[in-house]
FIBARO-814653 format. One record per residue (C-alpha): residue number from 1; x, y, z. Coordinates in steps of 0.1 Angstrom, whole numbers, padded with zeros to 4 digits, m for minus. Example, Ala and Ser with C-alpha at 12.3 -4.5 7.8 and 13.67 -1.06 7.14 Angstrom:
<atoms>
atom resi: 1&c1: 0123&c2: m0045&c3: 0078
atom resi: 2&c1: 0137&c2: m0011&c3: 0071
</atoms>
This chain:
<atoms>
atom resi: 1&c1: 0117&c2: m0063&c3: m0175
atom resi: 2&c1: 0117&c2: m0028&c3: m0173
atom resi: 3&c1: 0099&c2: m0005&c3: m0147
atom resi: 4&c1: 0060&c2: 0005&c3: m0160
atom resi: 5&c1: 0055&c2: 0042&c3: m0167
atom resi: 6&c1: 0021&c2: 0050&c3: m0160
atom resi: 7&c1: 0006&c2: 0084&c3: m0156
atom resi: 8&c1: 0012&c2: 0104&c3: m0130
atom resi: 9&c1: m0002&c2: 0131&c3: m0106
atom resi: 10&c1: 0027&c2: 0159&c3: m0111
atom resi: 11&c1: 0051&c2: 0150&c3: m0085
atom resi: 12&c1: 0083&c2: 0171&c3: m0070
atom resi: 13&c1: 0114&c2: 0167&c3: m0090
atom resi: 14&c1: 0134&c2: 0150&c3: m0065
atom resi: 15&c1: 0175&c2: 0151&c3: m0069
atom resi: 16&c1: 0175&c2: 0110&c3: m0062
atom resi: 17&c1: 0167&c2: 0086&c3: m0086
atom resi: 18&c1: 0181&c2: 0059&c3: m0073
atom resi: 19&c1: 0161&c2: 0026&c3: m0077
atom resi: 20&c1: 0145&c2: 0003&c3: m0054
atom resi: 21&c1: 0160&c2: m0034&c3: m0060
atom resi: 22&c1: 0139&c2: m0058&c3: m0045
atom resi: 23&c1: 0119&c2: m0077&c3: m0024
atom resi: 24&c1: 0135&c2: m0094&c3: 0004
atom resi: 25&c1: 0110&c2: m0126&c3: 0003
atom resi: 26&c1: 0131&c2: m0148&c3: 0011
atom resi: 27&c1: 0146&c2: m0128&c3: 0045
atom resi: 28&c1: 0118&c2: m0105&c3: 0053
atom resi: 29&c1: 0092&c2: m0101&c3: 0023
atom resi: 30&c1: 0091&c2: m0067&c3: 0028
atom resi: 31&c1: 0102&c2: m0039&c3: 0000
atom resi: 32&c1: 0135&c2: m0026&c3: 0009
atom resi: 33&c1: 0136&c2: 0012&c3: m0009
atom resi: 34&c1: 0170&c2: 0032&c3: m0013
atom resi: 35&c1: 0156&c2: 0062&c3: m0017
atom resi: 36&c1: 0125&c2: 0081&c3: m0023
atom resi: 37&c1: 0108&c2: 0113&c3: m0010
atom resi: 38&c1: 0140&c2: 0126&c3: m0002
atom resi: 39&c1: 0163&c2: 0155&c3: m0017
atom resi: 40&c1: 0192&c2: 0149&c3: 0007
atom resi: 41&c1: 0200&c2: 0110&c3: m0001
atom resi: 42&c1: 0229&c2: 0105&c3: m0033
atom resi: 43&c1: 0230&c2: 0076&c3: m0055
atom resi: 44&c1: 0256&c2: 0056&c3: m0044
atom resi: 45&c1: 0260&c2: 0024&c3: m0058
atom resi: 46&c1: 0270&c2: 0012&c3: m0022
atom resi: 47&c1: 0234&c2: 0015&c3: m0008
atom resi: 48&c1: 0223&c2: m0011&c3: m0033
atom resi: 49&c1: 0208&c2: m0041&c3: m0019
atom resi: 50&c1: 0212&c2: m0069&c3: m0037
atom resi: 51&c1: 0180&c2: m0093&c3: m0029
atom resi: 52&c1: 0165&c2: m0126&c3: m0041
atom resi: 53&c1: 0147&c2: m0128&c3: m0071
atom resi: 54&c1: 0126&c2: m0160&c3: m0063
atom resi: 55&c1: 0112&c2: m0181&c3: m0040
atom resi: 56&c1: 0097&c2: m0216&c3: m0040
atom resi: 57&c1: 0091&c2: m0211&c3: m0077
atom resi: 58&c1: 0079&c2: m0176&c3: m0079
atom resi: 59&c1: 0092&c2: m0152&c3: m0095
atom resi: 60&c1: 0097&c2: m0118&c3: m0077
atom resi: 61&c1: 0080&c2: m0083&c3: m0085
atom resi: 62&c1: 0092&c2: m0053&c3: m0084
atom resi: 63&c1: 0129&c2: m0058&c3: m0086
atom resi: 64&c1: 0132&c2: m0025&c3: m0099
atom resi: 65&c1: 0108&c2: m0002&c3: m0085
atom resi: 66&c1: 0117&c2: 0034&c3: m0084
atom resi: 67&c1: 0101&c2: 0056&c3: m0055
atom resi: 68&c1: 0118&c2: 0082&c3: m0060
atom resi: 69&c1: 0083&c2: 0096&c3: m0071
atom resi: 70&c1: 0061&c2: 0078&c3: m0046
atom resi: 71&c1: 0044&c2: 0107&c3: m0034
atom resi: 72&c1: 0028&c2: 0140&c3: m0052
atom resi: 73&c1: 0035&c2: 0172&c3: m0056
atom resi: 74&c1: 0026&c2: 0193&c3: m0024
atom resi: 75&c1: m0014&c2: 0198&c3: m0027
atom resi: 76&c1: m0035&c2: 0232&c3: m0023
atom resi: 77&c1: m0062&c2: 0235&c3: 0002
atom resi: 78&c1: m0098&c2: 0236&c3: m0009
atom resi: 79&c1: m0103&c2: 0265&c3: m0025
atom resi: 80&c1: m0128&c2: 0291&c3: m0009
atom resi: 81&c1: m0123&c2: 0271&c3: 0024
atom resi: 82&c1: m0126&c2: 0287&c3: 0055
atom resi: 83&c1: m0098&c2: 0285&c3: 0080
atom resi: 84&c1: m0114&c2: 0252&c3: 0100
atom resi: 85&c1: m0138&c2: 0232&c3: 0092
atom resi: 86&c1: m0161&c2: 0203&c3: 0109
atom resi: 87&c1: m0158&c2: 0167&c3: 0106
atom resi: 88&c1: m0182&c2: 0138&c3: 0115
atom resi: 89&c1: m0158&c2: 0106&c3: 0116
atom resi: 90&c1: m0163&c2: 0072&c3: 0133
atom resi: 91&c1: m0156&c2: 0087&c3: 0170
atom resi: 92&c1: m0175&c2: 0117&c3: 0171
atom resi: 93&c1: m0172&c2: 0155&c3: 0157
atom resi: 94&c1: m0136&c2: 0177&c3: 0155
atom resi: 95&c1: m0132&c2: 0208&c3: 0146
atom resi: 96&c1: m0097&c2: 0203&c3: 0121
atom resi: 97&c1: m0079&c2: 0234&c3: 0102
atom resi: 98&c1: m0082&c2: 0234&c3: 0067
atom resi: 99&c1: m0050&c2: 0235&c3: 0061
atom resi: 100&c1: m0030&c2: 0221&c3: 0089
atom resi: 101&c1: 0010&c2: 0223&c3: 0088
atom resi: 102&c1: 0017&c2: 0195&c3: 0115
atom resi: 103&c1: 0000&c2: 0163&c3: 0109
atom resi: 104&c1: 0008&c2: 0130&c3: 0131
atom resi: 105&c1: m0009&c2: 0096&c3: 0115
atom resi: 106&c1: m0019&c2: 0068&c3: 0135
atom resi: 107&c1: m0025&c2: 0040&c3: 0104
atom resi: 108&c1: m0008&c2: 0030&c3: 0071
atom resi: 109&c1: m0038&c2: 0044&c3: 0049
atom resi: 110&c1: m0037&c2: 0074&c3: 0068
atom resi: 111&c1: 0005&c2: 0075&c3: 0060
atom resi: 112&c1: m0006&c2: 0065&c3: 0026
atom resi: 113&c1: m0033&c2: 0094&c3: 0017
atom resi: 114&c1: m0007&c2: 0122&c3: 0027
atom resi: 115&c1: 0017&c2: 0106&c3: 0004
atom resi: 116&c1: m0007&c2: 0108&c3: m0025
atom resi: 117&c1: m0019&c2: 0143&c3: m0016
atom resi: 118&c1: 0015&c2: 0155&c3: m0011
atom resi: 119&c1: 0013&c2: 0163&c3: 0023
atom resi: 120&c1: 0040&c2: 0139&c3: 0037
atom resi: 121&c1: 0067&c2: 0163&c3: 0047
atom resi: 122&c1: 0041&c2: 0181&c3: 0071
atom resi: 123&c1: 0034&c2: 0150&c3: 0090
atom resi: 124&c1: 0053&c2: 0156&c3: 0121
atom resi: 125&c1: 0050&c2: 0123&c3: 0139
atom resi: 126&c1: 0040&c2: 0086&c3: 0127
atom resi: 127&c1: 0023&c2: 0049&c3: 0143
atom resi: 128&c1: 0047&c2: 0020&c3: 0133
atom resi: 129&c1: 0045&c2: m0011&c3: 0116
atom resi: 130&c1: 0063&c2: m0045&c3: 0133
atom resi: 131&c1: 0088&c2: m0060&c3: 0113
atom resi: 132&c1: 0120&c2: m0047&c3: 0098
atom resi: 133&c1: 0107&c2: m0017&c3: 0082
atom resi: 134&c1: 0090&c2: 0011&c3: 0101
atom resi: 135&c1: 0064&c2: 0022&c3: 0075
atom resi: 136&c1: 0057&c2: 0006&c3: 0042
atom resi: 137&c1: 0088&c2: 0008&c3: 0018
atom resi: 138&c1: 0071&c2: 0013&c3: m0014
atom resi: 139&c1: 0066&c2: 0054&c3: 0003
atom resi: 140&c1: 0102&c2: 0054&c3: 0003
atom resi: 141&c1: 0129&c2: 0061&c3: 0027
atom resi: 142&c1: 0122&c2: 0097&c3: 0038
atom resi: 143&c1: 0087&c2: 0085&c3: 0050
atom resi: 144&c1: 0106&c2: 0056&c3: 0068
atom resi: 145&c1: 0128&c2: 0083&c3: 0085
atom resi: 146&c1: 0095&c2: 0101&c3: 0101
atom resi: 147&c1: 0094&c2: 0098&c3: 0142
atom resi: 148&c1: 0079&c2: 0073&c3: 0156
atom resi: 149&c1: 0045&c2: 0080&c3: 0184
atom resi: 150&c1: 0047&c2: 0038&c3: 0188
atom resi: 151&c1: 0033&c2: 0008&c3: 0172
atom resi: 152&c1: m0001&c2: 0011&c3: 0152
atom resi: 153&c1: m0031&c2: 0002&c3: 0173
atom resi: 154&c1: m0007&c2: 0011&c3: 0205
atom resi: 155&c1: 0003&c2: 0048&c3: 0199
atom resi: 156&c1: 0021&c2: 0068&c3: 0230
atom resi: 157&c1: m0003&c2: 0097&c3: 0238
atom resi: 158&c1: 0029&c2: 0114&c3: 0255
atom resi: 159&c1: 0049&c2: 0115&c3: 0221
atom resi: 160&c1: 0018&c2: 0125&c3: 0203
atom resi: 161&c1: 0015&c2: 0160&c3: 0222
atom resi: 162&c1: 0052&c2: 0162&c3: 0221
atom resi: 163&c1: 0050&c2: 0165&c3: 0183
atom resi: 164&c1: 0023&c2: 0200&c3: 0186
atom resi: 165&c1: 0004&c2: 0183&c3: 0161
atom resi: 166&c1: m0023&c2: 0205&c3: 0141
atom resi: 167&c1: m0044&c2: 0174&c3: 0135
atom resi: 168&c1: m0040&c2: 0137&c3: 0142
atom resi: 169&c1: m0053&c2: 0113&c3: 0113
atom resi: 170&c1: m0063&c2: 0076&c3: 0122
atom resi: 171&c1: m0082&c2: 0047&c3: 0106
atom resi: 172&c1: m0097&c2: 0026&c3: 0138
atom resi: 173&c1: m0097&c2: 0038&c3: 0170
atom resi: 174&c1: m0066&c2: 0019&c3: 0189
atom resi: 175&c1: m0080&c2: 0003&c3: 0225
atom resi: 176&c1: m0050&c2: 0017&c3: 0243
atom resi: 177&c1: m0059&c2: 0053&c3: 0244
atom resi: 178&c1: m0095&c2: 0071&c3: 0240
atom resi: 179&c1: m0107&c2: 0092&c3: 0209
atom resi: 180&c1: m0113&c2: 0121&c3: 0234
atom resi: 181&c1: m0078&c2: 0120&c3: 0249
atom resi: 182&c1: m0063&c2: 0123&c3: 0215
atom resi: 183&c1: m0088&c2: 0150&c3: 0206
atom resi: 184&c1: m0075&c2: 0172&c3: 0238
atom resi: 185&c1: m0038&c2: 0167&c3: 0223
atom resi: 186&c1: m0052&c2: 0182&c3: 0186
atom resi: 187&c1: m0085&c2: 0177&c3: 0165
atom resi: 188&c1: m0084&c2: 0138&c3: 0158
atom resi: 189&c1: m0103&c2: 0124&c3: 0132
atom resi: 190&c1: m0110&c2: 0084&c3: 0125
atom resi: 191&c1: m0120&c2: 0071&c3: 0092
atom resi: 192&c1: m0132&c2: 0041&c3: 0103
atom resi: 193&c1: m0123&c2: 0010&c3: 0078
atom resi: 194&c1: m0151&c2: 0011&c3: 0049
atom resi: 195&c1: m0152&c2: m0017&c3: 0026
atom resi: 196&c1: m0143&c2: 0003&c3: m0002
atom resi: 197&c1: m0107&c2: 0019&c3: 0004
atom resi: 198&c1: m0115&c2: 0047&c3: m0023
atom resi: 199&c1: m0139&c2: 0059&c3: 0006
atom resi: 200&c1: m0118&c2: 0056&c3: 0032
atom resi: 201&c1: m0089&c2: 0081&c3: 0010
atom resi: 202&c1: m0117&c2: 0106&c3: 0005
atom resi: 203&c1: m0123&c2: 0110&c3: 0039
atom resi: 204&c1: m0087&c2: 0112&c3: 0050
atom resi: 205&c1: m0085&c2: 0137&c3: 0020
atom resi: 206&c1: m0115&c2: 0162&c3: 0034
atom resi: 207&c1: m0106&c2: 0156&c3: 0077
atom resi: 208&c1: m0065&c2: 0176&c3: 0058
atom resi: 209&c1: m0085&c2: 0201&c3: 0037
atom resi: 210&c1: m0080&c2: 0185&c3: 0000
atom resi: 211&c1: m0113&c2: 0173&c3: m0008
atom resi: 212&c1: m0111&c2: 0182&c3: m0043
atom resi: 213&c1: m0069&c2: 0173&c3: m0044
atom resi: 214&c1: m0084&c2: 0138&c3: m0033
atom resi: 215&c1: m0108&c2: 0135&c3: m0059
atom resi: 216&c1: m0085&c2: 0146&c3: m0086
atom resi: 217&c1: m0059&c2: 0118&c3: m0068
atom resi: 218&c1: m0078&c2: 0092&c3: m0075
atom resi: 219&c1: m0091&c2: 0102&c3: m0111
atom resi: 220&c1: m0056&c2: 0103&c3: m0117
atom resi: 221&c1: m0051&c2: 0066&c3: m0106
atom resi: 222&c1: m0083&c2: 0059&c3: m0124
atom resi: 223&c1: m0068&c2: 0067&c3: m0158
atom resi: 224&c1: m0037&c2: 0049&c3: m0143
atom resi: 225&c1: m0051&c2: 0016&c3: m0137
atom resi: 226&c1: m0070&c2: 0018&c3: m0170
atom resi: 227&c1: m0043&c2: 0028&c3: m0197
atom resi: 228&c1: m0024&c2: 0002&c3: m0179
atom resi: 229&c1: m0050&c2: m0027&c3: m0184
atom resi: 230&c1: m0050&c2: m0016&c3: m0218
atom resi: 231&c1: m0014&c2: m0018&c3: m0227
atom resi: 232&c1: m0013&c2: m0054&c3: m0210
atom resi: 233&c1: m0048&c2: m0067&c3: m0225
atom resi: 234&c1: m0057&c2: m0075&c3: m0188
atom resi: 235&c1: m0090&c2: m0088&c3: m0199
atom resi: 236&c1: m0074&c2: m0120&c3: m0212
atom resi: 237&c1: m0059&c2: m0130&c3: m0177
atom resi: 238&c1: m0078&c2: m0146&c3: m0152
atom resi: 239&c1: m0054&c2: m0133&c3: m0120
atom resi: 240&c1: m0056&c2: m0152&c3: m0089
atom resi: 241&c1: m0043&c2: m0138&c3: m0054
atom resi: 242&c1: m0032&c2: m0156&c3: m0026
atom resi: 243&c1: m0022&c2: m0143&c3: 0005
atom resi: 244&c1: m0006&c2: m0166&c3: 0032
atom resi: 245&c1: m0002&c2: m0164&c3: 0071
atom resi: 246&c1: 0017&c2: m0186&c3: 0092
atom resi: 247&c1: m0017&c2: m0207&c3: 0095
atom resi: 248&c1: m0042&c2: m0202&c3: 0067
atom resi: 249&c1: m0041&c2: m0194&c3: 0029
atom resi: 250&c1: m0069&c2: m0163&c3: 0021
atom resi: 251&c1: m0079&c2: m0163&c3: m0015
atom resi: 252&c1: m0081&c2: m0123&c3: m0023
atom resi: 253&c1: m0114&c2: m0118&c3: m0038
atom resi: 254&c1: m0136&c2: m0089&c3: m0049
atom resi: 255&c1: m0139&c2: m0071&c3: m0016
atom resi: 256&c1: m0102&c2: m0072&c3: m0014
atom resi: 257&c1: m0080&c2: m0044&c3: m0023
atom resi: 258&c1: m0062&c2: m0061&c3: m0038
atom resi: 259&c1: m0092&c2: m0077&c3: m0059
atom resi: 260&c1: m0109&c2: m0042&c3: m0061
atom resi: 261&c1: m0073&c2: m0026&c3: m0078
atom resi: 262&c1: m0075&c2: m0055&c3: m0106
atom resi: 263&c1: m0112&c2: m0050&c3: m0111
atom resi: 264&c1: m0101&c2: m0013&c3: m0121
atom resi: 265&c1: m0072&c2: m0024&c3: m0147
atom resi: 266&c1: m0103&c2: m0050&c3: m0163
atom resi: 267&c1: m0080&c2: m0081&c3: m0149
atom resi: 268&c1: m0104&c2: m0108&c3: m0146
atom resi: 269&c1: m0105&c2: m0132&c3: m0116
atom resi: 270&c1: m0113&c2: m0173&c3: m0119
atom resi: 271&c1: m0151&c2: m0173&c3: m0113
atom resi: 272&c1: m0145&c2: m0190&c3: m0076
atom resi: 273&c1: m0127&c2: m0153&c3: m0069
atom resi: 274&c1: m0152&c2: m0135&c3: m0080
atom resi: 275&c1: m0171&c2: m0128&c3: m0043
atom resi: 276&c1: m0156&c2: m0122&c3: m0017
atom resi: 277&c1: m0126&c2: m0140&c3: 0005
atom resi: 278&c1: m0123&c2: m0169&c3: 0018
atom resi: 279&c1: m0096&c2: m0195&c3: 0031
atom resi: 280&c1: m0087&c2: m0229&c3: 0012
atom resi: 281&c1: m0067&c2: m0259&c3: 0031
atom resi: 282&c1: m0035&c2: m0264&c3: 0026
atom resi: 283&c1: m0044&c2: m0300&c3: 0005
atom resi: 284&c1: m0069&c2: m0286&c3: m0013
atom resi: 285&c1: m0062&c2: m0258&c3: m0031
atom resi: 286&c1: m0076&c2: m0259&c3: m0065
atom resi: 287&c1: m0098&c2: m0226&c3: m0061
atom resi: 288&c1: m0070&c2: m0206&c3: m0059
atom resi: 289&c1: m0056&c2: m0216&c3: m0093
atom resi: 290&c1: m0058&c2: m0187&c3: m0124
atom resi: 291&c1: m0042&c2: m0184&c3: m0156
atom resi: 292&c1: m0016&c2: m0169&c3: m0128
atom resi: 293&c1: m0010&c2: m0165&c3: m0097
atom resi: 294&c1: 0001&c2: m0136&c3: m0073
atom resi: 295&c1: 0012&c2: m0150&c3: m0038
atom resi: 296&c1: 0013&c2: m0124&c3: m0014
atom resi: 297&c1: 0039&c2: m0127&c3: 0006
atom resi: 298&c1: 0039&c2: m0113&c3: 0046
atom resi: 299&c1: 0070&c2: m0119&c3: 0066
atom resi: 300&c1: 0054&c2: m0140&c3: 0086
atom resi: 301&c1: 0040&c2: m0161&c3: 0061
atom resi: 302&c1: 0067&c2: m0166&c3: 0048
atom resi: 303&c1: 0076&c2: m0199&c3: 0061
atom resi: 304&c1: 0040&c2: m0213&c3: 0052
atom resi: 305&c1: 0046&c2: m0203&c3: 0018
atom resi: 306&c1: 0074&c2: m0222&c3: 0012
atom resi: 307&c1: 0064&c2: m0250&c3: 0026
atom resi: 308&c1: 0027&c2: m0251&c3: 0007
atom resi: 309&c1: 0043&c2: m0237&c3: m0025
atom resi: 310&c1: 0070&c2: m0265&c3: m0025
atom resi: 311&c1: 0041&c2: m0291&c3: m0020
atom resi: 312&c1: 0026&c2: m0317&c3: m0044
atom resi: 313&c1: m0008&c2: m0306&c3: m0043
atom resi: 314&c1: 0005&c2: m0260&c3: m0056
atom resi: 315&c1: 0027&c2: m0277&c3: m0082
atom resi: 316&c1: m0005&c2: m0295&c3: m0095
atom resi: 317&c1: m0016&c2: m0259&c3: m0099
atom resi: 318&c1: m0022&c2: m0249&c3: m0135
atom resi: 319&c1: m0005&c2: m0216&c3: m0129
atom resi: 320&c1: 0026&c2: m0234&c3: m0109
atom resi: 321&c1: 0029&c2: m0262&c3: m0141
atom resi: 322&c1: 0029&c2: m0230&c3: m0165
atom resi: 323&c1: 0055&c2: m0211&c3: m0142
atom resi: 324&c1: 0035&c2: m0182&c3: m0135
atom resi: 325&c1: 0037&c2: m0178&c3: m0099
atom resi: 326&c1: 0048&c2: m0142&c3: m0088
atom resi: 327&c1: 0056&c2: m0133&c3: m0052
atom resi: 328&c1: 0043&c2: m0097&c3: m0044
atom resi: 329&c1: 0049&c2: m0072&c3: m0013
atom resi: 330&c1: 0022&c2: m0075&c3: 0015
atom resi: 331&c1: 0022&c2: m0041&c3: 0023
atom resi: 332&c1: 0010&c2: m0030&c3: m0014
atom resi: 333&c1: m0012&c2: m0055&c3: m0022
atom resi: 334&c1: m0027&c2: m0058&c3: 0015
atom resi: 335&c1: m0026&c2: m0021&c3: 0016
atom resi: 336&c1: m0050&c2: 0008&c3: 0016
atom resi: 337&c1: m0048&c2: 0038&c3: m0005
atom resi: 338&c1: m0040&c2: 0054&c3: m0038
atom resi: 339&c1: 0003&c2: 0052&c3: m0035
atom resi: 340&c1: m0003&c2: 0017&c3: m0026
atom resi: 341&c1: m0029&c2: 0012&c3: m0058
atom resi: 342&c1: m0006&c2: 0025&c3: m0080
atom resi: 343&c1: 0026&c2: m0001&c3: m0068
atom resi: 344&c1: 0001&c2: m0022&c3: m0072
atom resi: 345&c1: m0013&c2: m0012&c3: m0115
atom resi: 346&c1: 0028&c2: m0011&c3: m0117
atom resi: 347&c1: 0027&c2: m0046&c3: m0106
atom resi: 348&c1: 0006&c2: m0060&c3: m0125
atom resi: 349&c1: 0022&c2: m0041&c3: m0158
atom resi: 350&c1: 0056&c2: m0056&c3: m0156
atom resi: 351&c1: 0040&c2: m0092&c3: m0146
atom resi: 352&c1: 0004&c2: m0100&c3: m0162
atom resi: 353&c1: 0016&c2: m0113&c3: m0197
atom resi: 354&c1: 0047&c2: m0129&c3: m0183
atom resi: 355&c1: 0064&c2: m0158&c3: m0167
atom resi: 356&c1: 0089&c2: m0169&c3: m0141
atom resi: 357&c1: 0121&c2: m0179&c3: m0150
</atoms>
């Protein structure tokens, strides 16, 4: 199946358009991008990874995702703005520029927001992820390539002042280091983790001066998630999401992002996913069946996966029987922001009315 085409926010032409193959399930379940956000890498068939295109049953998305348009245009400031500007965040008050030039992120959704408002090739300095990938693939290599300031939740306040940050842009406040020691390095804003991560954007959006740039973001991904729910007839699909860790299976409901993405393309969930969350055994999993199923694959869940989805009681399944079992990238559909929501619409385009082979 060919990649979706969904529309856009106007993006910089960039000079790669080379394709992202695959998602290594099997090894790492994590996206492995080739290029994207970058005008310096070539397309050279020998960067290609050649990946797995199942596992246990399920079929793999997003084979061929391209990000070699992950992330917008560069944004404008808010317009009449003056030069700083208050902000009230989870921590306390900062006083941030409107339009700040060097921005280090402490969180994924924080990495996320400056993709979608453009704004990625001012941040300066980045929190990492564990795993094989430093940030989330689906941004693309030139976000991967960004310096590290240590692990999320553990940043190094050392490497932080020795990137002259402007601002510094977090989610929750990490227990290693106080919100006031950051705030002496540069203005430090925390967004806190609101249940609803079209909040959380909008805040990231006004603590970098693009209040209306945000707002116009996710419009954008509005329209998105609806023209693409049309084209698929997502109100005949029941979609179930299923997300495992090395020791429990989480049914994705309605306060998931994951859950809240499909409510916004009109997928409909099986009416025991229509709350919120919750965790079935590994014997008794008949409230996570659908008319399909996405399993979300972590790398460390990736052994549990196998083993449940290779098990008597999944292949009882409905969805499993039917072959419609699609294994999906944890850090898109576990994720947190507008380039992640829009991996995820492009998902769910090339999947919804198909099956595994």
């Amino acid at each position: 199946m060919a990649p979706s085409t969904l529309t856009r926010m106007p993006f910089r032409a960039a000079s790669v358009r080379t394709r992202l193959l695959g998602i290594v399930v099997a090894a790492t379940c994590a996206v492995v991008a080739v290029a994207s956000c970058s005008s310096e890498a070539d397309d050279d068939a020998s960067t290609i990874v050649r990946t797995t295109t199942a596992v246990a049953g399920a079929a793999v998305v997003g084979l061929e995702r391209d990000t070699s348009q992950a992330c917008a245009a560069p944004s404008a400031p808010d317009a009449d703005a003056d030069a700083t500007r208050e902000i009230t965040h989870v921590a306390g008050i900062s006083t941030v520029p409107t339009d700040p030039q060097r921005i280090v992120v402490l969180s994924t959704e924080a990495l996320d927001a400056m993709c979608a408002l453009g704004l990625w090739e001012r941040v300066v300095a980045a929190a990492t992820l564990d795993g094989p990938a430093p940030q989330p693939t689906y941004l693309g290599s030139g976000i991967a390539s960004i310096p590290s300031v240590g692990p999320i939740g553990n940043p190094d306040p050392q490497l932080i002042a020795q990137a002259k940050p402007d601002v510094i842009i977090g989610g929750d406040v990490p227990a290693s280091v106080s919100w006031r020691d950051l705030d002496a390095i540069a203005p430090t804003v925390f967004t806190g983790a609101p249940d609803d991560w079209r909040a959380q954007f909008r805040s990231t959006a006004t603590a970098v001066g693009r209040t209306t740039a945000g707002t116009t973001a996710l419009d954008d991904y509005r329209r998105a998630a609806a023209d693409a729910g049309a084209r698929t007839n997502s109100a005949q699909t029941e979609a179930s999401v299923v997300r495992f860790t090395p020791d429990a299976i989480t049914v994705l409901g309605a306060d998931s992002f994951a859950g809240q993405v499909l409510a916004d393309t009109g997928v409909r969930r099986p009416a025991s996913q229509r709350g919120d969350s919750f965790e079935v055994a590994d014997d008794a999993l008949e409230p996570a069946d659908g008319d399909l199923i996405y399993a979300v694959l972590p790398a460390a869940g990736k052994d549990h996966a196998i083993e449940v989805m290779d098990s008597d009681a999944w292949l009882d399944l409905g969805a499993a029987d039917d072959h419609r079992v699609f294994a999906v990238d944890d850090t898109i559909w576990s994720g947190n922001g507008v380039a992640a929501a829009r991996a995820l619409v492009d998902d769910l385009t090339v999947s919804l009315n198909g099956y595994a082979s």
